[in-house]
C-alpha positions as a printed Julia matrix, in Angstrom:
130×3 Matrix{Float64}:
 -59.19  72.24    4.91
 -61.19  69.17    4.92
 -59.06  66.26    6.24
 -59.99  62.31    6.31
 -59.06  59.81    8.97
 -58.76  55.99    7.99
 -58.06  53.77   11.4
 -59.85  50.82   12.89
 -58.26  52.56   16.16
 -61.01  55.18   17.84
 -58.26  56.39   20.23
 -56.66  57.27   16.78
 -59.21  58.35   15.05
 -60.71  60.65   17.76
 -56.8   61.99   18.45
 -56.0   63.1    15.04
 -60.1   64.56   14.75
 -59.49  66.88   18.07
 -55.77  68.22   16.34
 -57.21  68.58   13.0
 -60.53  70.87   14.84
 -58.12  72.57   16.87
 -56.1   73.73   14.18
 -59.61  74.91   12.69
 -59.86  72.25   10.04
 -63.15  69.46    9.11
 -62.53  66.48   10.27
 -63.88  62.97    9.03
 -63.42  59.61   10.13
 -63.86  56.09    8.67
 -63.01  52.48   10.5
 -61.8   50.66    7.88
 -60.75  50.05    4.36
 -63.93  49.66    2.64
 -65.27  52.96    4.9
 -62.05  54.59    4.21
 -62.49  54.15    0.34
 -65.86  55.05    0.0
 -65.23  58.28    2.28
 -62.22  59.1     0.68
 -64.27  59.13   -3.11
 -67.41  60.85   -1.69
 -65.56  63.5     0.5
 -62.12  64.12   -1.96
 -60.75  65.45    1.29
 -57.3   67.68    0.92
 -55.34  65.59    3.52
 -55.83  61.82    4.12
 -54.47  60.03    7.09
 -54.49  56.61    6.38
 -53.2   53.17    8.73
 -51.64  50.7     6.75
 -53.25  47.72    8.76
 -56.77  47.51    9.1
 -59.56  45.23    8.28
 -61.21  44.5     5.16
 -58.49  46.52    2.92
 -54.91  47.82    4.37
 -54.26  51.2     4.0
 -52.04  51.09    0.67
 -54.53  49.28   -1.2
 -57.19  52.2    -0.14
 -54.36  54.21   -1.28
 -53.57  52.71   -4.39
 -57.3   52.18   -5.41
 -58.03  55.92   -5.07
 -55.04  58.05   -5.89
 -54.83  57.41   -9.85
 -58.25  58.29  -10.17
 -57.79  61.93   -8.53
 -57.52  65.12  -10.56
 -56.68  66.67   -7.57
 -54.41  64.78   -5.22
 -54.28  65.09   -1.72
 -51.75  64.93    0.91
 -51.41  61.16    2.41
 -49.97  60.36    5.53
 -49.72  56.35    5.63
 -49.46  55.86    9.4
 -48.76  52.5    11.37
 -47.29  51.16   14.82
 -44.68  49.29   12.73
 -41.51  52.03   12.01
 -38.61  51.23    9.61
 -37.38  51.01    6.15
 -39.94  48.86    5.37
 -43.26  51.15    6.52
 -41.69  53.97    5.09
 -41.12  52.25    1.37
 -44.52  50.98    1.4
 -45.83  54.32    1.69
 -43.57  55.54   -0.69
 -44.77  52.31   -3.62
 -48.69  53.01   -2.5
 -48.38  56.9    -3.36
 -48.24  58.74    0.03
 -46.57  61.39    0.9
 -45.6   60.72    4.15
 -44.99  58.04    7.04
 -45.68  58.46   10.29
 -44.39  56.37   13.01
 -47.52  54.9    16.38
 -47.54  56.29   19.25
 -47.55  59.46   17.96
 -44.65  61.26   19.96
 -45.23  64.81   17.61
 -48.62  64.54   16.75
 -49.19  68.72   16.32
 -45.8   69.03   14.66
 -46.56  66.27   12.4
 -50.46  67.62   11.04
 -48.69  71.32   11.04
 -46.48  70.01    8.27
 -48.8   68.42    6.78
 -51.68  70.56    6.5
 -48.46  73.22    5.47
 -47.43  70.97    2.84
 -50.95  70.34    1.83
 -51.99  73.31    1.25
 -48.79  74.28   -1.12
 -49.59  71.52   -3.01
 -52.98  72.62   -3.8
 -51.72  76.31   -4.59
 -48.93  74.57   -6.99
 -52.0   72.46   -8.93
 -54.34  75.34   -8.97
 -51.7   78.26  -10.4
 -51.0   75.4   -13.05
 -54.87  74.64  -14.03
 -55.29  78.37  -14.58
């Protein structure tokens, strides 16, 4: 599975990459917003992990921008170090499908489920194309 990583954090970036190889998947990373986007279009990755503050563009707008345009959506994980009602309904307006909470207390627990979740998604889009 090829999965995306948008932080301006490369403790964060370089944390999720090692799970994601572990677990036998491609990992990419971008710094920022503008990165992100660009990465995001060029690689159409099949799970997108995505902080919701970062320079040059936040997370939702990289979010928003991209998603409508998508035959094939990914999953999106919106993450940030700011937890409550309020993260998780931002993800929730921009599109993602999922909000996870810095520090990561369950990081291999949380790309597990989503990789799992992922990858029903794309067998649920590809039965109904055919």
């Amino acid at each position: 599975m090829k999965c995306l990583v948008i932080d301006d954090e490369p403790l964060v970036r370089r944390s999720l990459l090692r799970v994601l190889q572990v677990r036998g998947h491609q990992g990419f990373e971008a710094e920022d917003g503008p990165k992100g986007l660009a990465a995001w279009r060029e690689l159409q990755p099949d799970l997108v992990f995505v902080d919701i503050l970062m320079p040059g563009m936040s997370g939702p707008d990289v979010v928003s921008r991209v998603l409508p345009s998508l035959t094939v959506r990914p999953f999106v994980v919106l993450m940030s170090a700011y937890s409550g009602e309020d993260s998780e309904r931002l993800a929730a307006d921009c599109g993602a499908n999922y909000f996870l909470a810095k520090p990561f207390e369950d990081l291999f627990a949380v790309v597990d489920e989503a990789i799992e979740r992922s990858a029903a998604a794309k067998a649920t889009s590809v039965k109904g194309d055919g």
